[in-house]
C-alpha positions as CSV (number, residue, x, y, z in Angstrom):
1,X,38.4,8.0,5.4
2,X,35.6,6.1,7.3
3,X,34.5,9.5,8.9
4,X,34.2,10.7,5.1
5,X,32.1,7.9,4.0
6,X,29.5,8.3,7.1
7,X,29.1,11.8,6.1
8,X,28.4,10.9,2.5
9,X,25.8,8.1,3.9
10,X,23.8,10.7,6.4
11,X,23.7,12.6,2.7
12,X,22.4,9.8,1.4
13,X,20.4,8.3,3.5
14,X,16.8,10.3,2.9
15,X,16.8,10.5,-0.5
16,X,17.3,6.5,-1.0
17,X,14.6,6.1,1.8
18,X,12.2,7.3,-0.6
19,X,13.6,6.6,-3.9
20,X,13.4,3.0,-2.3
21,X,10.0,3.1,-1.2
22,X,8.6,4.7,-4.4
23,X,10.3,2.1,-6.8
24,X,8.9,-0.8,-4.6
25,X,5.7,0.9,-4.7
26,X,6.0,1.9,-8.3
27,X,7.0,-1.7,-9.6
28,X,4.8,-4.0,-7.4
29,X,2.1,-2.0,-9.4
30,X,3.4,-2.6,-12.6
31,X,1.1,-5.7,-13.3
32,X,-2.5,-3.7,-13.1
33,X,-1.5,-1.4,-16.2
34,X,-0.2,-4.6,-18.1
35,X,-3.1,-7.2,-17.6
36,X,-4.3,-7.4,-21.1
37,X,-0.6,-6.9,-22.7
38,X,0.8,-10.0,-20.3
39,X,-2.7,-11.8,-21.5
40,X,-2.5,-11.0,-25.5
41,X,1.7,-11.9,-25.6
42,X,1.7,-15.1,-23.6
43,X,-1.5,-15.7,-25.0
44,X,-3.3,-16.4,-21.5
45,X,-6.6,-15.5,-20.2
46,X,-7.5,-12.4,-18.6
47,X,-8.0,-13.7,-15.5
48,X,-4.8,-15.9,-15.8
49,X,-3.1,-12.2,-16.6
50,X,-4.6,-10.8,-13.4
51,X,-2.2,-13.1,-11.2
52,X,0.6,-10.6,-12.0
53,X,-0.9,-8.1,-10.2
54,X,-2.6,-10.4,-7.5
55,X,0.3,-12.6,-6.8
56,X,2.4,-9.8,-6.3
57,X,0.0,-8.1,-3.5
58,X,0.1,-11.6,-1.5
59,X,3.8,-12.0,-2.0
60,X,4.5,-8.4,-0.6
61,X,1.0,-9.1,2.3
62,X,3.3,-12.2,3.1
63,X,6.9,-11.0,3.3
64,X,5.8,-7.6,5.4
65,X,5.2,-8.9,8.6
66,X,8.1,-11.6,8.4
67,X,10.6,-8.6,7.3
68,X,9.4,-5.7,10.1
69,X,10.6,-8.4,12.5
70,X,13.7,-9.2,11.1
71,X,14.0,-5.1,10.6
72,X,13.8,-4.6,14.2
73,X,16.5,-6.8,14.7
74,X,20.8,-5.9,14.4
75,X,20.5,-7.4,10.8
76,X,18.2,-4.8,9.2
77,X,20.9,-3.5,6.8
78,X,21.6,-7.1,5.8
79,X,17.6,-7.8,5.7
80,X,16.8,-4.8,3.1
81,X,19.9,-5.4,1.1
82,X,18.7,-9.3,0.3
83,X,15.1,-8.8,0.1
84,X,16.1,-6.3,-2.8
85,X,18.5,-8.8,-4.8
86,X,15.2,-11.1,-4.5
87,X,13.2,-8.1,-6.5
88,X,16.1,-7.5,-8.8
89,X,16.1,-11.1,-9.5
90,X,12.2,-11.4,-10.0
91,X,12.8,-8.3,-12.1
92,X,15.2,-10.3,-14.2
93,X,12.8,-12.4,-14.4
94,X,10.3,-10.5,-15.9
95,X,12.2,-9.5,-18.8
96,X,13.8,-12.8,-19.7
97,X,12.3,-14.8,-22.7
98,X,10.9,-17.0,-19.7
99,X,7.2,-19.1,-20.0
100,X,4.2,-17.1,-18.1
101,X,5.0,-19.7,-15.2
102,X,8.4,-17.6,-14.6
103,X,6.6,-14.2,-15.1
104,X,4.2,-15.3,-12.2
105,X,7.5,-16.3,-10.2
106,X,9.3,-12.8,-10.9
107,X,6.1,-10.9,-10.1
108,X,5.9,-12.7,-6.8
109,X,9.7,-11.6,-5.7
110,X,9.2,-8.5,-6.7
111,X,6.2,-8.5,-4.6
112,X,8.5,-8.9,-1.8
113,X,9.9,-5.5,-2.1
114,X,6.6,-4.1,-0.5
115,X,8.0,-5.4,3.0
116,X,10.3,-3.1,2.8
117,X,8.3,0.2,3.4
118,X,8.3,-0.3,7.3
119,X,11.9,-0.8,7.3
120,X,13.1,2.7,5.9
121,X,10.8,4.1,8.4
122,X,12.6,2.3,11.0
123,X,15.6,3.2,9.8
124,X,14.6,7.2,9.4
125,X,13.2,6.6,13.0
126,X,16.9,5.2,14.5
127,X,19.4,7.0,12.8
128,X,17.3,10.8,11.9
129,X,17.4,13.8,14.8
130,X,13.7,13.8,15.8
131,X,13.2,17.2,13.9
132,X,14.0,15.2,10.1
133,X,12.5,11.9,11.3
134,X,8.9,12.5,11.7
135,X,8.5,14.0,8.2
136,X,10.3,11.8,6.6
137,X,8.7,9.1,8.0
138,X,5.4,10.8,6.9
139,X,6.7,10.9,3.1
140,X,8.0,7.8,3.2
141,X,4.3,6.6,4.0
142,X,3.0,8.8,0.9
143,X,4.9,8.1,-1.7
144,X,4.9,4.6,-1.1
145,X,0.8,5.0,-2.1
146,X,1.9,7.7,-4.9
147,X,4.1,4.9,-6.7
148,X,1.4,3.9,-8.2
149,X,0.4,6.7,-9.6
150,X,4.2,7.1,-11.0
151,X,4.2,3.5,-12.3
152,X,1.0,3.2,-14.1
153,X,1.7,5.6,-16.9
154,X,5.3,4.7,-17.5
155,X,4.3,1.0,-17.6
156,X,1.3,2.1,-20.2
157,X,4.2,3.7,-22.6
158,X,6.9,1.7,-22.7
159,X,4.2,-1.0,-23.3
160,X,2.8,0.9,-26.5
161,X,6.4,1.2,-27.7
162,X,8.1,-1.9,-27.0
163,X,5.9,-4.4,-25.4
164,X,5.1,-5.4,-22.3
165,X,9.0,-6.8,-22.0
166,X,10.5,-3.1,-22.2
167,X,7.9,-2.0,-19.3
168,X,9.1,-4.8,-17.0
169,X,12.5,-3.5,-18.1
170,X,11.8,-0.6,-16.4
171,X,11.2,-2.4,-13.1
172,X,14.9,-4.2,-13.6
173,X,16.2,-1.0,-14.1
174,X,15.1,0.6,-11.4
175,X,15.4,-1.8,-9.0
176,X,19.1,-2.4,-9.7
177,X,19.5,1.5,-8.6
178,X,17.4,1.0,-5.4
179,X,19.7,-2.3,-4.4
180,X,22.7,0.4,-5.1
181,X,21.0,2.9,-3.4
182,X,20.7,1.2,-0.2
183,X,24.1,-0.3,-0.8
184,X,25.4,2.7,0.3
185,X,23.5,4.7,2.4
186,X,21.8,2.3,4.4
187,X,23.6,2.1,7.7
188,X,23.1,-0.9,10.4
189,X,21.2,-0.9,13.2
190,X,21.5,0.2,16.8
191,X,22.9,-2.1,19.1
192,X,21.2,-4.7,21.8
193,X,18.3,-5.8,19.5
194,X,17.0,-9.2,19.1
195,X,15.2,-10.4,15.7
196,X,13.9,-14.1,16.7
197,X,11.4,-14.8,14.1
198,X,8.8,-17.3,15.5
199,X,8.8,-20.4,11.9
200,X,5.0,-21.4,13.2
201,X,3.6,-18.0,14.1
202,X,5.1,-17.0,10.4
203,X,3.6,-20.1,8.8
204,X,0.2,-19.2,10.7
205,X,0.1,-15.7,9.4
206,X,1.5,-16.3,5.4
207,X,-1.0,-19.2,5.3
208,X,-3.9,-16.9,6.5
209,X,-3.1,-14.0,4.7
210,X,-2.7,-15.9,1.4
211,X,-6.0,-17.6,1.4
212,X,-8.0,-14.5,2.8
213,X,-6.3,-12.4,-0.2
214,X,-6.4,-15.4,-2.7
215,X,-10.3,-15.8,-2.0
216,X,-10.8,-11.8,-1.8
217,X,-9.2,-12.1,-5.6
218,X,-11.3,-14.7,-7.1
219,X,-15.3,-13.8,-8.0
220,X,-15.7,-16.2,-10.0
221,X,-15.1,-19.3,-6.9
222,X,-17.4,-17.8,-4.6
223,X,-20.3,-17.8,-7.9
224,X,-19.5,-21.1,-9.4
225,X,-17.8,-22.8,-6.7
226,X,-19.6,-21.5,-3.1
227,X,-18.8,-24.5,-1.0
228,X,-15.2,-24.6,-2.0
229,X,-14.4,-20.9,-0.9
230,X,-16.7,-21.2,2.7
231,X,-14.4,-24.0,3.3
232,X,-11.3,-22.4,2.4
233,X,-12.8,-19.1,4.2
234,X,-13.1,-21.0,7.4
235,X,-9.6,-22.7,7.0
236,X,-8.3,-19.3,6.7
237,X,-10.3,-17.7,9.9
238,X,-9.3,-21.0,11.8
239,X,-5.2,-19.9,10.9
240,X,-5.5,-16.3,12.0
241,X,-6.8,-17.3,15.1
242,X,-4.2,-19.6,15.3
243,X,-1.7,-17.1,14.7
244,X,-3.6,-14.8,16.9
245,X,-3.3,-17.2,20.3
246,X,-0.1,-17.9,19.1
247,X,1.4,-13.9,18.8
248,X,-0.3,-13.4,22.3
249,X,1.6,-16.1,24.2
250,X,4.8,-16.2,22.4
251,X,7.8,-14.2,23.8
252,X,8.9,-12.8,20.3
253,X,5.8,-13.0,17.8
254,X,5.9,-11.8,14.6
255,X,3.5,-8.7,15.2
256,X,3.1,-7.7,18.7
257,X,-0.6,-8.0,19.2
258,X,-0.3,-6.8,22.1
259,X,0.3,-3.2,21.1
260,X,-3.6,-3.5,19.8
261,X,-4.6,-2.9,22.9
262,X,-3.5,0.6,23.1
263,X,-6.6,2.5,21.8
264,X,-3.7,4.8,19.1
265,X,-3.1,1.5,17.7
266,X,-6.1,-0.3,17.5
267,X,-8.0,2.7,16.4
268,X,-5.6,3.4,13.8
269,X,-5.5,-0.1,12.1
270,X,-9.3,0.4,11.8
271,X,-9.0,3.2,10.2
272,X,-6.2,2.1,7.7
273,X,-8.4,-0.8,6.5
274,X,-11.4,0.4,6.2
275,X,-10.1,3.8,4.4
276,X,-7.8,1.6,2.5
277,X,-11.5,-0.3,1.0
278,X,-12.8,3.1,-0.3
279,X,-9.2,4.7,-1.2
280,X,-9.0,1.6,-3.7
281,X,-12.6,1.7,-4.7
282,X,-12.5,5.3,-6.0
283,X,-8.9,4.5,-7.8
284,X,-10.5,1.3,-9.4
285,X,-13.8,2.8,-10.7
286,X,-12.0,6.1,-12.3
287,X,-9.9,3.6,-14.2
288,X,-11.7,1.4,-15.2
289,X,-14.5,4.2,-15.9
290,X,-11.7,6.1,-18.0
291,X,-10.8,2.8,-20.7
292,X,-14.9,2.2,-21.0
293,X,-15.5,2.5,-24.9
294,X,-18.1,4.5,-25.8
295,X,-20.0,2.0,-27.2
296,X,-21.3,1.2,-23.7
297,X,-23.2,4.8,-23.7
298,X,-20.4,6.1,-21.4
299,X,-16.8,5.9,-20.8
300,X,-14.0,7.7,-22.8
301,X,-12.2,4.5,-24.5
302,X,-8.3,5.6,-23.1
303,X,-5.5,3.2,-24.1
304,X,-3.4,2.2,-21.1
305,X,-0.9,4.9,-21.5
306,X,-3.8,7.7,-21.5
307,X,-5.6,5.8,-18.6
308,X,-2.1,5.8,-17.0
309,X,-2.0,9.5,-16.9
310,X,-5.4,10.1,-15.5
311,X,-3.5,9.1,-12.1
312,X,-1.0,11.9,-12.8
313,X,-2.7,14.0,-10.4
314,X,-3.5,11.3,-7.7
315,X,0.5,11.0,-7.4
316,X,0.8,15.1,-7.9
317,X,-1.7,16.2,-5.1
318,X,-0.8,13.1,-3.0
319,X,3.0,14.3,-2.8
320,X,1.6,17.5,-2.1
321,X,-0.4,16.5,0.7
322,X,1.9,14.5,2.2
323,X,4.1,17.6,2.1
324,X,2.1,20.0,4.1
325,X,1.0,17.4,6.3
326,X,4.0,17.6,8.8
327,X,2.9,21.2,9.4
328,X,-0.6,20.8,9.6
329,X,0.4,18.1,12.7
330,X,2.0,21.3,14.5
331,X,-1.6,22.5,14.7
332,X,-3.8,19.5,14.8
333,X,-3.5,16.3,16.5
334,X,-2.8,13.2,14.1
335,X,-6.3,11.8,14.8
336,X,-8.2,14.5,13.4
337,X,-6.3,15.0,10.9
338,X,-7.5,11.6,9.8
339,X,-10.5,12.4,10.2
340,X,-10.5,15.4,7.6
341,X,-8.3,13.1,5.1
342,X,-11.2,10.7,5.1
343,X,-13.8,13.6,4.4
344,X,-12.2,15.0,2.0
345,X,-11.4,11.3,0.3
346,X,-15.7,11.2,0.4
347,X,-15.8,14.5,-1.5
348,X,-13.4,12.7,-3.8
349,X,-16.6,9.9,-4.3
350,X,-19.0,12.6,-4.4
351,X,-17.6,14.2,-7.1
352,X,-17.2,11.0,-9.3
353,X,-21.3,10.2,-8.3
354,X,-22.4,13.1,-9.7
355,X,-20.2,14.5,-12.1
356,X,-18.3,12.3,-14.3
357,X,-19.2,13.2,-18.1
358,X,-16.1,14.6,-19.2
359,X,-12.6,14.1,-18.7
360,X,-11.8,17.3,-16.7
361,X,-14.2,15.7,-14.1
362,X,-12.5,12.6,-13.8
363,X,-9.1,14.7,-13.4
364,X,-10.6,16.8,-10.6
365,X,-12.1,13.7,-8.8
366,X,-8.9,12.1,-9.0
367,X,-6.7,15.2,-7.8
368,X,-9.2,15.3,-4.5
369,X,-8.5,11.1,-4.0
370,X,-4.6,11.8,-4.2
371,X,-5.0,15.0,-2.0
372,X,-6.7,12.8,0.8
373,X,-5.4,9.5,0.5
374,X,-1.6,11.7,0.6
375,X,-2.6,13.8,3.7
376,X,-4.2,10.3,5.4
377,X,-0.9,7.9,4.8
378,X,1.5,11.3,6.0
379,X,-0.7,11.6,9.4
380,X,-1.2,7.6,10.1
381,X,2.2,6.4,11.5
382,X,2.2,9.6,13.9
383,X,-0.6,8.0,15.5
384,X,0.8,4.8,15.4
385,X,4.4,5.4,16.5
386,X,3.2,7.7,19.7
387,X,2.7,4.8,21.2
388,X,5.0,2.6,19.8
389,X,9.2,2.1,21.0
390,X,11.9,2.8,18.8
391,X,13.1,-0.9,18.3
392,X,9.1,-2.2,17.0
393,X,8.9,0.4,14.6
394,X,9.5,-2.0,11.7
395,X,6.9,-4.3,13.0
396,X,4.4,-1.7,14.1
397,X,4.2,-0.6,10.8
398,X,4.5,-3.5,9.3
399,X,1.4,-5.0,10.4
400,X,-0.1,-1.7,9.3
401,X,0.9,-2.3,5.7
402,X,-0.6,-5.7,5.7
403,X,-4.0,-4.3,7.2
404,X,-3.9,-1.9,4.4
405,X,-2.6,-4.6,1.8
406,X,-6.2,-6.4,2.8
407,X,-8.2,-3.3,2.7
408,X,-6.5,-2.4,-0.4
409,X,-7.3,-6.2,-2.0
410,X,-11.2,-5.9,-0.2
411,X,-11.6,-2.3,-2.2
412,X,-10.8,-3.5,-5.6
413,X,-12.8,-7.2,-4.9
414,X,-16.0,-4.8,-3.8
415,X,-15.9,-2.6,-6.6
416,X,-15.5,-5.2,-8.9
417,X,-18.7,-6.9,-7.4
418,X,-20.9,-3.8,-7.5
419,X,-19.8,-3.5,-11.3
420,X,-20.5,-7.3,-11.8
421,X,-23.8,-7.0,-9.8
422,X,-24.8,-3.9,-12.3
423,X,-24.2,-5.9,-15.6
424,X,-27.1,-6.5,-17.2
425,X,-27.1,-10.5,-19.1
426,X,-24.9,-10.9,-22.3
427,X,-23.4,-7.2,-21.9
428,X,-20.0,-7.3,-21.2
429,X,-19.4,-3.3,-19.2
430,X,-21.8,-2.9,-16.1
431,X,-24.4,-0.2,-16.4
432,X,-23.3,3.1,-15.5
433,X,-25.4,3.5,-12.5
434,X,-23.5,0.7,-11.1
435,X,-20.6,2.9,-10.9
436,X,-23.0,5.7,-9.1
437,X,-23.7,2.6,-6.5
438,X,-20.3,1.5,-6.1
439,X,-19.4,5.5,-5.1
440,X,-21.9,5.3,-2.8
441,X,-20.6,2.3,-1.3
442,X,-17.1,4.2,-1.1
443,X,-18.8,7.2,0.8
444,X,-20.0,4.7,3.5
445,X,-16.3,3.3,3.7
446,X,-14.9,6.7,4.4
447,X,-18.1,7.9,6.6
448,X,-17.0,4.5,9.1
449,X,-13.1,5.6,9.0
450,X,-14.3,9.2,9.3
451,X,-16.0,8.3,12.8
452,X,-13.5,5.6,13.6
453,X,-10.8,8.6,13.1
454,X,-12.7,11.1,15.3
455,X,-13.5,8.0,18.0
456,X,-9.9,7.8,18.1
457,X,-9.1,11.9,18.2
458,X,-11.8,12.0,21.5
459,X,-10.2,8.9,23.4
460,X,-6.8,10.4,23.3
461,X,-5.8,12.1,26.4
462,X,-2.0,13.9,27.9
463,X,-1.1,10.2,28.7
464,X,-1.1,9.5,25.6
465,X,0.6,11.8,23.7
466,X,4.1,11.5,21.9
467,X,7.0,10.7,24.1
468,X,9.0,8.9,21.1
469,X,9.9,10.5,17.7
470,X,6.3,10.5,15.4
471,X,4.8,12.9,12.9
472,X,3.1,14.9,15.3
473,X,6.3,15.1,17.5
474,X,7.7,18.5,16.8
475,X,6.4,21.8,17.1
476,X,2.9,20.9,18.8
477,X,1.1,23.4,18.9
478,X,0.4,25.2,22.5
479,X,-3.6,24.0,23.1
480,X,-1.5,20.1,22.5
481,X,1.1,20.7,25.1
């Protein structure tokens, strides 16, 4: 009987490793799509309504590095299995006749759930033969960025139908599947591992992180308030340094800082948040570009649900990069691969610059984003996990997540400036050469993780190459051996 059941959980187990990190993905997102629904039913401001999307990207920025510890610990199955009751419960709350106060709360647990990328990769990493683990590692990576593209237009149509209730609904929904999901397929972890989860190196870190996000959020404090948010920016430097001292002399930090000094590692984080700043830049401008009315002399006035589907073929070619991206690493090295992700992310911006009249444009533009930004996430955690043990995966990747979180949160904050910058007194949409600067801005990004990428591809010698399970494990190719 037990041998039956393991046999239906190794079934199991890939399939809910991405189903779970898709609907995380998919419903941490829910809140950009549903701004001005949440802000016309509660009857809030805009920038009130902007919370539940910003409050869930610093609850999930938060919980990631705090959960890849407890992940690398014995208690991983226990770990995933409660963080997603919090998101079914935060889902719940989303959908109950609750004030906005409780919708902020919901939002935040269901936030949460982004923690738990870096856990199924630990857990495809542990209990996969190498040959399945690397790519599903790699796809694990991508569709955790292609949930957004999957949530957006769902959230958009279930909104026009039946209110911004029935799209939360779909959140509850599908989180109660995720919970049952990894209910029973995800097994527990290998034994001998130790989860100690330093309270002040985790107070140090949430603290940080939430201020450097909150202040990355909010414009309008740095315009009207400037002495306010230097103060709180230097409270928040002094706690990551804090934390900093603090993971490098502890026995068990949160994130072993350490690790940063391997050249994989470091270079890779710098990568990841600088490409995360233009990924998000591109994604922001062809949406917000896309519901312009045309009363601004550009723009093509799209409700949410049409807007929604414009990122259709960001999650399409995405999925499709991150497919072929486990055979490309039988050829090329991890590195370089990033390197030609991030090119072909700045041919994304290029397009946008100079061609964005009609709709077919913006389409095209957004297929090349997905493309690059799939191929990019599928190739990032073999560089990373070369030169990482089995038992840190979790954390490894979890601090990768919250780099991207920022750069993600830094993207969106710059784009939003350049647009703000470019609107001319008592007009409410920026110019549209203010979008033309903002791409250009975006080209820089990917031109610095371009070089950081190839940097990275140069410094890596024989010694460094993969002697643990990564995405560029199997099949290297002879010229890598």
């Amino acid at each position: 009987m037990s041998t039956t059941r393991e046999h239906s959980e190794a079934r199991l187990l890939v399939p809910s490793l991405m189903f779970i990190a898709l609907v995380v993905a998919a419903v941490a997102s829910l809140g950009a799509p549903l701004i001005t629904s949440v802000a016309t039913t509660f009857h809030v401001a805009l920038n009130s309504a902007q919370w539940t999307l910003t409050i869930a990207l610093l609850s999930g920025a938060v919980a990631t590095p705090i959960l890849g510890r407890l992940g690398a610990g014995p208690h991983r199955r226990a770990t995933i299995l409660a963080t997603l009751v919090v998101v079914v419960v935060g889902s719940a709350l989303t959908v109950l006749p609750l004030p906005f106060a409780w919708l902020l709360v919901g939002r935040a647990a269901q936030g949460v759930g982004l923690g738990l990328t870096a856990l199924m990769m630990g857990v495809a990493r542990d209990h996969l033969p190498e040959e399945r683990s690397a790519p599903t590692i790699a796809l694990i990576s991508v569709v955790s960025i292609i949930g957004i593209g999957v949530g957006y237009p769902l959230a958009g149509l279930l909104t026009e139908f039946g209110g911004v209730r029935a799209a939360y609904g779909l959140g509850l929904f599908v989180t109660a599947i995720a919970l049952l999901a990894a209910w029973r397929s995800i097994p527990v972890a290998p034994e001998g591992r130790s989860a100690h989860v330093d309270t002040a190196d985790a107070l140090l870190l949430a603290s940080g992180l939430f201020l450097v996000l909150f202040l990355v959020g909010q414009r309008s404090l740095w315009s009207h308030h400037l002495a306010v948010a230097v103060v709180l920016a230097i409270v928040a430097a002094l706690l990551l340094c804090g934390w900093t001292v603090s993971g490098l002399r502890g026995k068990a930090p949160l994130v072993d800082l350490r690790a940063l000094r391997h050249p994989a590692v470091a270079g890779a984080n710098v990568a990841m948040f600088v490409g995360a700043i233009g990924m998000y830049i591109l994604l922001t401008l062809i949406t917000r570009y896309a519901q312009t009315p045309h009363g601004a002399g550009y723009g093509f006035g799209l409700t949410t649900f049409v807007a929604g589907l414009v990122l259709i073929p960001f999650s399409v070619l995405g999925f499709i990069g991150g497919k072929l991206t486990p055979r490309a690493l039988e050829r090329i090295n991890a590195p370089w691969l990033l390197a030609g992700s991030a090119v072909i992310i700045g041919g994304g911006f290029v397009l946008f610059a100079v061609a964005r009249s009609n709709l077919t444009e913006l389409f095209v533009a957004m297929s090349v984003l997905g493309f690059g930004v799939g191929s990019f996430s599928a190739a990032m955690p073999g560089v990373i996990l070369a030169a990482t043990p089995k038992s840190e995966t979790s954390s490894a990747m979890s601090f990768n997540y919250v780099v991207r979180s920022v750069g993600y949160s830094l993207g969106s904050a710059i784009a939003g400036l350049v647009l703000d910058a470019g609107t001319d007194t008592g007009h409410v949409f920026p110019n549209d050469s203010a979008y033309t600067t903002a791409a250009l801005v975006g080209i820089g990004a990917m031109a610095i993780t371009t070089m950081a990428s190839l940097v990275l591809a140069r410094k890596r010698s024989p010694e460094t190459e993969p002697t643990v399970p990564s995405a560029d494990a199997p099949g290297r190719s002879r010229a890598n051996r």
